[in-house]
Each structure stands twice: as structure tokens, then as C-alpha cells.
VEXTOR-266799 format. One record per residue (C-alpha): residue number from 0; residue in one letter; x, y, z. Coordinates in Angstrom, 2 decimals, decimal comma. Example, Ala and Ser with C-alpha at 12.3 -4.5 7.8 and 13.67 -1.06 7.14 Angstrom:
<nunus>
[nunu 0 A [12,30 -4,50 7,80]]
[nunu 1 S [13,67 -1,06 7,14]]
</nunus>
This chain:
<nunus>
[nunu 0 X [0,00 0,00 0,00]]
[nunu 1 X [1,28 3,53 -1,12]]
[nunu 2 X [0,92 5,97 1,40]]
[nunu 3 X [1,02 8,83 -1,09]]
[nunu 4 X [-2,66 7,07 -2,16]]
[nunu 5 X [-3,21 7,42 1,53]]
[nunu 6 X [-2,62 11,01 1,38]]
[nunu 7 X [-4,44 11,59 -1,51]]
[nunu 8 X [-7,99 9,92 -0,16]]
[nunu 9 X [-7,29 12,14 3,23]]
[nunu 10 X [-6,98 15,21 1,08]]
[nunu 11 X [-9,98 14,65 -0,68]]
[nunu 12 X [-12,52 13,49 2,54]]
[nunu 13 X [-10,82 17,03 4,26]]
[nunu 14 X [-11,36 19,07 0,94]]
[nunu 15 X [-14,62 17,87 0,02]]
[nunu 16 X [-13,68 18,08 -3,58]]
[nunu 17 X [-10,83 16,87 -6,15]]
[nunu 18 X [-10,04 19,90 -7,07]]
[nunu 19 X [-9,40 21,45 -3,32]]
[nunu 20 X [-7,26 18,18 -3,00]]
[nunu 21 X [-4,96 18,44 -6,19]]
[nunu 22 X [-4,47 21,53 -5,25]]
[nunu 23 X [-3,56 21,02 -1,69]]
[nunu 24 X [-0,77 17,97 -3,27]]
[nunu 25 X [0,07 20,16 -6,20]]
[nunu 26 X [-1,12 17,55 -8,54]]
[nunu 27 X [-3,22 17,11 -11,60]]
[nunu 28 X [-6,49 16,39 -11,01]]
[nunu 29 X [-6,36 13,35 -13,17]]
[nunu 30 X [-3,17 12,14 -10,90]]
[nunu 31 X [-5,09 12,20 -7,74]]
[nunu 32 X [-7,78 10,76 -9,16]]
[nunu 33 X [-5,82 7,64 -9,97]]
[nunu 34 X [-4,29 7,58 -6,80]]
[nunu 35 X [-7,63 7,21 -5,25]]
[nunu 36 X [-8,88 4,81 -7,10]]
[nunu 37 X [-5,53 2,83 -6,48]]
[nunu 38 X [-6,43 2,59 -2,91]]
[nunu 39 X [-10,33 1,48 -3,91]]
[nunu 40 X [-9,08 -1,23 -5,78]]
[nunu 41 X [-6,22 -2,24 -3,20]]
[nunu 42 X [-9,06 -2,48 -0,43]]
[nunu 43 X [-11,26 -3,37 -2,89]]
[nunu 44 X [-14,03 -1,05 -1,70]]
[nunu 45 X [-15,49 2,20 -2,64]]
[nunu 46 X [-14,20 5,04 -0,46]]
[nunu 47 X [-16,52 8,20 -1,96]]
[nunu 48 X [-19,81 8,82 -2,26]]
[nunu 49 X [-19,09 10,54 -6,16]]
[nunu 50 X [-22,83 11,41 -6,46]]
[nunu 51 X [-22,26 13,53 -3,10]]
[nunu 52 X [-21,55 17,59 -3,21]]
[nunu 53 X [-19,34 18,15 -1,34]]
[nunu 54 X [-17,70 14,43 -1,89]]
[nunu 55 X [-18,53 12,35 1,51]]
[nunu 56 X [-16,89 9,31 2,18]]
[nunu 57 X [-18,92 6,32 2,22]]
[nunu 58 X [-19,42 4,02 5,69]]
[nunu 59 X [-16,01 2,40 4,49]]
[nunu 60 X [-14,55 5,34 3,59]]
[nunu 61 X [-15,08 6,81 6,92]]
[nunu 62 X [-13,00 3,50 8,75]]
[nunu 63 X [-10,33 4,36 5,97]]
[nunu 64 X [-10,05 7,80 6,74]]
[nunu 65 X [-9,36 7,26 10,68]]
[nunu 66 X [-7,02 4,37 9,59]]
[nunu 67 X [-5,11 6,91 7,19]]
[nunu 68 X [-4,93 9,64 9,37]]
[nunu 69 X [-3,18 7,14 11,66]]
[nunu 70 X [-0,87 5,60 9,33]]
[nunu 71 X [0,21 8,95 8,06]]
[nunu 72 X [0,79 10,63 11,52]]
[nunu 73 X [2,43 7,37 12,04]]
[nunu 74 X [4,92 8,02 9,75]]
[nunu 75 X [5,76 11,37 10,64]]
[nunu 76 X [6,20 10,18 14,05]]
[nunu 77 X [8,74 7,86 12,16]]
[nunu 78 X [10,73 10,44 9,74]]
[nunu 79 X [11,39 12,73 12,87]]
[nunu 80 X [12,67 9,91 15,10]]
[nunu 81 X [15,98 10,44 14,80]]
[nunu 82 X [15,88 14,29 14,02]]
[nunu 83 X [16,01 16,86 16,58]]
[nunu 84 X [15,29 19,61 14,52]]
[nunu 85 X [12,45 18,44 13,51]]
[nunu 86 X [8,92 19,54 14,29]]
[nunu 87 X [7,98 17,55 17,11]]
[nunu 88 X [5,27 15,73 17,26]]
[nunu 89 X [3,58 12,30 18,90]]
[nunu 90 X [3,39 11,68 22,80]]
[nunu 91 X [5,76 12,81 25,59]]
[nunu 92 X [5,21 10,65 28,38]]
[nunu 93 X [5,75 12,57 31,92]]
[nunu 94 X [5,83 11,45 35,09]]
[nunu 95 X [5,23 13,61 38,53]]
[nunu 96 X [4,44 12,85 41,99]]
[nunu 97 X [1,11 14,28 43,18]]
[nunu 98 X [2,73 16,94 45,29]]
[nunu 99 X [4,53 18,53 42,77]]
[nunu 100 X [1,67 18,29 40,14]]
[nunu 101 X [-0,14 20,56 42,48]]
[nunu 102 X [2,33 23,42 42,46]]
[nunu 103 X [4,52 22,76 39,93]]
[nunu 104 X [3,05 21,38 36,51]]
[nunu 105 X [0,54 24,19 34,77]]
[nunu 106 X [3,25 26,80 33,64]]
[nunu 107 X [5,46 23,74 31,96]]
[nunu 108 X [2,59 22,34 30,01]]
[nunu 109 X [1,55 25,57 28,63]]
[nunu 110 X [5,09 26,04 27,59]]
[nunu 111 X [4,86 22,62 26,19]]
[nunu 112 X [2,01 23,61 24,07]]
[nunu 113 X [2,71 26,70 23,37]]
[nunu 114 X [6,48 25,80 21,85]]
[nunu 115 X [4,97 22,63 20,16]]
[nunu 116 X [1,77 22,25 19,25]]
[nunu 117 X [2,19 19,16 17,38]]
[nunu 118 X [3,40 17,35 21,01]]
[nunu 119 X [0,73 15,29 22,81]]
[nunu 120 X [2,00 15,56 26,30]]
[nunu 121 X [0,88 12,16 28,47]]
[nunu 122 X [1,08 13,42 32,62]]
[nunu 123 X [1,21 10,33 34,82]]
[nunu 124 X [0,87 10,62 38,44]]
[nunu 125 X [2,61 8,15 40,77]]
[nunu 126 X [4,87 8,12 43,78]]
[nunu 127 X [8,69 8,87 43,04]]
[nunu 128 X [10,57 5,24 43,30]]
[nunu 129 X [7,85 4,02 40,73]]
[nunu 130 X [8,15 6,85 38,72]]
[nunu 131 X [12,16 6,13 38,32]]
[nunu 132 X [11,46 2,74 37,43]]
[nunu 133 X [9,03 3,63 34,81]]
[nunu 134 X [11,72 5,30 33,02]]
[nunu 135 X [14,61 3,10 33,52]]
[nunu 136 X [11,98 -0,03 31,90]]
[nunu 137 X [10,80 2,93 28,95]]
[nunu 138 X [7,31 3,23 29,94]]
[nunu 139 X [8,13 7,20 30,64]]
[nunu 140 X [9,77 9,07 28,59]]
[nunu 141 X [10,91 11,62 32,03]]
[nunu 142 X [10,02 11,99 34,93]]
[nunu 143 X [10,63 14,77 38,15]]
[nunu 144 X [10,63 13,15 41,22]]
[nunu 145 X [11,14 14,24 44,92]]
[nunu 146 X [14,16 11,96 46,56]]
[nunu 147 X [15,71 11,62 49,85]]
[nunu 148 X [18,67 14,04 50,26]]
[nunu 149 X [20,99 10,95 49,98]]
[nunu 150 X [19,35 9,75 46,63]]
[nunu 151 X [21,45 8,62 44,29]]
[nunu 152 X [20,21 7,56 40,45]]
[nunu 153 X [20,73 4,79 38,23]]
[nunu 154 X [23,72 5,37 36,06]]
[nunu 155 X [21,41 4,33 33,13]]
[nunu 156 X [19,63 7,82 33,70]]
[nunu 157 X [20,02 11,22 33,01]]
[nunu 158 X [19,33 13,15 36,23]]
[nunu 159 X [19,48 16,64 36,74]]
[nunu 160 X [18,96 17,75 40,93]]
[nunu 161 X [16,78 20,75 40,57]]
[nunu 162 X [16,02 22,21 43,76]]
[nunu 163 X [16,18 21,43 47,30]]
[nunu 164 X [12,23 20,79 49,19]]
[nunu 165 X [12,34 21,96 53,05]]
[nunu 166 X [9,63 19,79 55,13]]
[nunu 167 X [8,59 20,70 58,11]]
[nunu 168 X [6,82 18,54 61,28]]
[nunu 169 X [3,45 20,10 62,16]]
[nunu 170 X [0,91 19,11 64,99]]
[nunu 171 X [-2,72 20,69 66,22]]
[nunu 172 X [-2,46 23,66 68,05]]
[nunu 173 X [-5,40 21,91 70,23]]
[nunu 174 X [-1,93 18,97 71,41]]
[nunu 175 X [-0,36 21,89 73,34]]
[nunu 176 X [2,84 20,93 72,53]]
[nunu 177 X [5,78 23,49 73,64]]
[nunu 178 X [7,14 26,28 71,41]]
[nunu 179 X [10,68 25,61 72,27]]
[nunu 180 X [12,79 23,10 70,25]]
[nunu 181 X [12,07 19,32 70,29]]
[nunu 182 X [13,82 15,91 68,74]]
[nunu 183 X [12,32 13,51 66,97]]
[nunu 184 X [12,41 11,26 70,42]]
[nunu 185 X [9,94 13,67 71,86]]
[nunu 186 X [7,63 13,15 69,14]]
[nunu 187 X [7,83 9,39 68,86]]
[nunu 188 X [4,75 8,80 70,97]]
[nunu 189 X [2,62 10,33 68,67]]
[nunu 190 X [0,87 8,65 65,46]]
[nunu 191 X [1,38 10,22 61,57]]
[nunu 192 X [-0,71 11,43 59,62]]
[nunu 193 X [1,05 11,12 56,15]]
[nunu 194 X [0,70 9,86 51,87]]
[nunu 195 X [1,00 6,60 51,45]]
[nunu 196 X [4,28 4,17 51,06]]
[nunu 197 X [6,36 5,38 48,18]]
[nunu 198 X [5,99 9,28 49,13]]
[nunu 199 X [9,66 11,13 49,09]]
[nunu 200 X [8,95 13,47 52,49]]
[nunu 201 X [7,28 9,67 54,04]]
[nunu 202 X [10,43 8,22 53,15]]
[nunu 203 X [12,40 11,29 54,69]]
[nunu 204 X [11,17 11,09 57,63]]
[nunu 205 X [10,42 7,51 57,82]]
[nunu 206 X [14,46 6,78 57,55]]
[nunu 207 X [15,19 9,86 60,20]]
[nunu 208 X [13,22 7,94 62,78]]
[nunu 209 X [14,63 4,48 62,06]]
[nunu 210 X [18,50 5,72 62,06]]
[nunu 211 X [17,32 6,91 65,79]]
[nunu 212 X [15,83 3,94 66,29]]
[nunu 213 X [12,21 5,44 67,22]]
[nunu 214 X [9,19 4,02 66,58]]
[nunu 215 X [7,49 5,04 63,17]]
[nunu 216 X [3,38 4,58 64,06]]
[nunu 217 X [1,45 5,70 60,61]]
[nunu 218 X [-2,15 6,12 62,21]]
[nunu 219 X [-3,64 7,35 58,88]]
[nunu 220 X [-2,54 6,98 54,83]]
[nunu 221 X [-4,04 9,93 53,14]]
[nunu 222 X [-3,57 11,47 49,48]]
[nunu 223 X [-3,22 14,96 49,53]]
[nunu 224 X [-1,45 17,34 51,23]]
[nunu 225 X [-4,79 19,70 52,15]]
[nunu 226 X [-6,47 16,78 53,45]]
[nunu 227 X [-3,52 15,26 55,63]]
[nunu 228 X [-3,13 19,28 56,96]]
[nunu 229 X [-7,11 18,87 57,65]]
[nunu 230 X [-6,85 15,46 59,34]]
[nunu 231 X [-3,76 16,69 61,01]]
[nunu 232 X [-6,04 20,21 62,49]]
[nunu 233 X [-8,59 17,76 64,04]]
[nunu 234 X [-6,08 15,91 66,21]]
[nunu 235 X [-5,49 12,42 64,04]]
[nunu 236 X [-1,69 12,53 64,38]]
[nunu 237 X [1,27 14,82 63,26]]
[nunu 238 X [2,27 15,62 60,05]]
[nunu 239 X [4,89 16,57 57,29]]
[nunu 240 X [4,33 19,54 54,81]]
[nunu 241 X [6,43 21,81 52,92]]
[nunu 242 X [6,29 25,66 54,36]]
[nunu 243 X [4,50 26,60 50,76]]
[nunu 244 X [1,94 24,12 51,28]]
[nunu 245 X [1,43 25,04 54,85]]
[nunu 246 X [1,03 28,74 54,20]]
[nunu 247 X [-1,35 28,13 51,24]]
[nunu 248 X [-3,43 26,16 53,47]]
[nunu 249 X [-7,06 26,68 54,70]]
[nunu 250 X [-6,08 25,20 57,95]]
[nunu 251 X [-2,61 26,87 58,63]]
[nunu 252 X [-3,95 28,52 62,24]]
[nunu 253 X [-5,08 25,46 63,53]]
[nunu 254 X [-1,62 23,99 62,96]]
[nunu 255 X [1,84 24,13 64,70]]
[nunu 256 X [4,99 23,62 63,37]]
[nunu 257 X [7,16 22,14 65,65]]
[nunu 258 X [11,15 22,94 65,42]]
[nunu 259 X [12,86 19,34 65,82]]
[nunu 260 X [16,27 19,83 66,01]]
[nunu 261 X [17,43 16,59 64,14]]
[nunu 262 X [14,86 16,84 61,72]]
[nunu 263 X [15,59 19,90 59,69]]
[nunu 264 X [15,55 18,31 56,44]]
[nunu 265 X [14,03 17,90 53,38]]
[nunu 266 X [13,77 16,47 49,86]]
[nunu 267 X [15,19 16,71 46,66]]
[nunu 268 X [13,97 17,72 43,00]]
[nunu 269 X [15,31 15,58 40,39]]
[nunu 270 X [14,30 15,44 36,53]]
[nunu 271 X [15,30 12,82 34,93]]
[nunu 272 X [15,01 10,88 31,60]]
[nunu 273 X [16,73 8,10 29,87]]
[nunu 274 X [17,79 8,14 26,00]]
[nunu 275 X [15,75 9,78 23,94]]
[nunu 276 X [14,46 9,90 20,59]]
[nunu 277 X [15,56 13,28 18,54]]
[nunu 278 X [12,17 14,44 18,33]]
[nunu 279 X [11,61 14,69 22,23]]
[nunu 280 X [15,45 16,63 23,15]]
[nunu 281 X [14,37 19,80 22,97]]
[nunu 282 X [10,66 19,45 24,63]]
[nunu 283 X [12,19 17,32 27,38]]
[nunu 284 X [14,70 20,93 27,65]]
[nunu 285 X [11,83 23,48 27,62]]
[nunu 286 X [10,34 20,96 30,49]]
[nunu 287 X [13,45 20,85 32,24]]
[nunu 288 X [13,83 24,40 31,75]]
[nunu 289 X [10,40 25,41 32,90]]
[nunu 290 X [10,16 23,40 36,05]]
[nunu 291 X [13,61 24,93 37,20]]
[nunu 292 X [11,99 28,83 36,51]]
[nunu 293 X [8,63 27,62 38,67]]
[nunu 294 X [10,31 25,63 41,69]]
[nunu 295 X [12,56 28,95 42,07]]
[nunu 296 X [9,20 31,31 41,37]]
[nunu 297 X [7,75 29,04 44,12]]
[nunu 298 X [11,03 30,34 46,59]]
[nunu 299 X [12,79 26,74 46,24]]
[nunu 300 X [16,72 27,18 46,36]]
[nunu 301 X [17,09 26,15 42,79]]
[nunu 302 X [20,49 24,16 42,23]]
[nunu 303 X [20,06 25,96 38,63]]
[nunu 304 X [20,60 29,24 40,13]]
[nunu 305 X [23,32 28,55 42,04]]
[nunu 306 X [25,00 27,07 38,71]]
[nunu 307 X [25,43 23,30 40,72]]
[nunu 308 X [23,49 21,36 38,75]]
[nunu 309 X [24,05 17,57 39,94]]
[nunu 310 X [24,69 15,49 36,92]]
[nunu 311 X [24,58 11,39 36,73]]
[nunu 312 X [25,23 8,97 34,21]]
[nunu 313 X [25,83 10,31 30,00]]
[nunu 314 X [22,84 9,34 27,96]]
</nunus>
């Protein structure tokens, strides 16, 4: 099967006339006519509805035409592969942790858009280790994720350390607990409210407990940040957040953050991506690009900025 033929039916259904699709080629009438009639006989069908004006495609023509238009982008998908000058177009497939979706992810994509219009950008949501292994096994094309401070990635990666995420401990002002500094051994009597297994600040403070060796009670699993800040306001346990979060918050005066001296931590942005096709280099930039600008609009201390951008593997 000729794809030109292909192109030439697709003109014609999108024309509504011969003419408007000879034109549109930059062929003889005659020659797209033939080319149309090339496909009939290879599906051995009729594709047009010739008494029709406008032409319509008949019931099979319609199938054909959403096969075409397939097969053709198909192909284009195929001929900029390897280029990255190329117009991109096809699917992006990004990866981001629910946190960082939140505050993080609407200027990007509308830079996304914006630069390439073509680009079908794919947003899958998912805690960070899975979101790693996604791209290591190809089923995401990048990802940003929010490590441990001690994270280290595969050397089958590109990774790129972005910014540095402060967390802070926070309790119900209705607890009582002091205003004066604390350690996490003070706190261990108390149940967490927190995300589920897999969540970077979890995992944060999850290993500063169990290098103390303290107790790590999870009393509730809840996705969100608002609604673990709620939970947290009406006395279910205490809680992680980052200081944005906690500010934006509707229940930031019912809350206390509590200064633990061995727990003044946080977490870690990292972007990465494995190799990539031509067409995808300079979108997975602008992304990479565009997250750096919001974390450090957002007050992160952007690693960008301070011109240490952390670097692993070569790919």
C-alpha cells in the first residue's frame, strides 16, 4: 500500500472536492484521481460517495479515513525519530508525583504547548521510586521526582537535581505541645498522619526515625497534602508539609509547626530521563527548563541558580 494514495484519499474526505485536494498535493487532477482509485481497488471497496456535493466518504470510507490519518501521523512520528530539529510531534510521556503536580506542573505544560503544538503531552501521576522505574523499563519518557537528600540515580539515567524541598513537622495547636525546640524522640509517641508508602517526604522522615531507632506509628494513609493538613487540624496525628503548602493552606492557624532539632531536612527535585528519541530533546529541555523557573518562582533554592546542577550517568 502507497501511502502517497493514503494522502491523496485524506486530502480529498478534508477538501470535500478533487479539485481542493490536487491543489492542496500540487497535482493534476487526473493524478489524484488515480491515486484514489488505487487505494479502492487495493481495499477493494469504494471510499466516496461521487454522487455527493461536497464528496462524503462512504461508511467504508469513513474506517479508511481514521485508519489513514493514523498511518500517516504514524509516519511522521517515524521520519522525525531520529531528528532533533524536527517539528515535534507524537506523545511525551511525563511522570510527577502528586505533590509537585499541584504546584509545579501548569506553567510547563503551557510552555509545552505553546512551543509545540504538534506534542501530545501524556502526565502520569505516581509516587517517586515508581516513577524512576518507569523510566529506567521505557514506559516514561521523564520523569521529576522528589528523593531523599541521599538519593542517588541509576547510572542508566540522566538526572538533573533541581532544587532542594524543606519539610517541616506540624501538629494541632489543640496537642499543646511546647514552642521551644524538640527531637524527633519527643515526638515518637505520637501517630502520623502522612501519603501513602512510596511518598519522598514519608520516606524522609520515615528513615530519620529508624537511624534513631524510634518508633514510626502511621495512624492514617491519606492522598493529599490539604487533606492530611485537615486530618492533622482535628487531632489524628502529626504531620509533614512543605512551608509553601502550609502557608497556602485553609487550615494553617489550627496547625503548629514544631522545630525538631534533628529533623531539619528535606527532599530533593530531580528530573530525569533516559535516552531519547531526537524528536523529544528539545521538549524534554523546555520541560526541564520550565520546572527549574517555577520551583525557584515558588522560593525553592534552585540548584540551577546557584550554577550546581548535579549530573549522573551520560545518555
Amino acid at each position: 500500500m502507497n501511502t502517497r494514495d493514503l494522502e491523496a484519499f485524506v486530502a480529498v474526505v478534508e477538501g470535500g472536492s478533487m479539485v481542493r485536494a490536487a491543489e492542496r498535493l500540487h497535482l493534476t487532477q487526473p493524478g489524484l484521481t488515480r491515486r484514489v482509485q488505487n487505494l479502492e481497488t487495493t481495499l477493494g471497496a469504494e471510499l466516496l460517495d461521487r454522487q455527493s456535493k461536497p464528496l462524503k466518504p462512504t461508511a467504508t470510507g469513513n474506517e479508511v479515513y481514521a485508519l489513514a490519518r493514523s498511518v500517516l501521523s504514524a509516519v511522521d512520528d517515524l521520519l522525525s525519530v531520529a531528528s532533533p530539529d524536527s517539528d515535534p510531534c507524537g506523545e511525551l510521556r511525563m511522570g510527577m508525583p502528586p505533590f509537585l503536580a499541584d504546584v509545579a506542573l501548569e506553567k510547563p505544560v503551557d510552555h509545552l504547548r505553546s512551543a509545540f503544538p504538534r506534542l501530545t503531552l501524556r502526565v502520569t501521576a505516581g509516587w517517586s521510586p515508581s516513577l524512576v522505574q518507569s523510566v529506567e523499563r521505557g514506559a516514561l519518557d521523564a520523569s521529576v521526582v522528589l528523593m531523599p537528600s541521599n538519593f542517588i540515580p541509576p547510572d542508566t539515567l540522566r538526572a538533573t537535581a533541581l532544587a532542594f524541598q524543606p519539610t517541616v513537622i506540624v501538629a494541632p495547636r489543640s496537642l499543646g505541645l511546647p514552642d521551644t525546640p524538640v527531637t524527633l524522640a519527643d515526638l515518637a509517641r505520637y501517630v502520623w498522619v502522612l501519603n501513602q508508602n512510596g511518598c519522598g517526604m514519608r520516606s524522609t522522615l520515615s528513615r530519620a526515625l529508624d537511624a534513631a531507632g524510634l518508633p514510626f506509628n502511621v495512624a492514617v494513609e491519606a492522598f493529599g497534602s490539604e487533606l492530611q493538613l485537615s486530618l492533622v487540624s482535628r487531632g489524628l496525628g502529626l504531620g509533614v508539609a512543605t512551608p509553601d503548602i502550609l502557608e497556602r493552606s485553609a487550615y494553617r492557624d489550627a496547625l503548629q509547626v514544631i522545630d525538631a532539632v534533628d529533623f531539619r531536612t528535606g527532599a530533593e527535585v530531580w528530573f530525569v530521563h533516559g535516552s531519547l528519541p531526537g524528536r523529544l530533546m528539545r521538549p524534554v529541555e523546555l520541560l526541564r527548563n520550565s520546572l527549574t523557573a517555577v520551583l525557584a518562582e515558588s522560593g525553592l533554592a534552585t540548584y540551577g541558580n546557584k550554577g550546581t546542577s548535579k549530573f549522573q550517568g551520560s545518555g
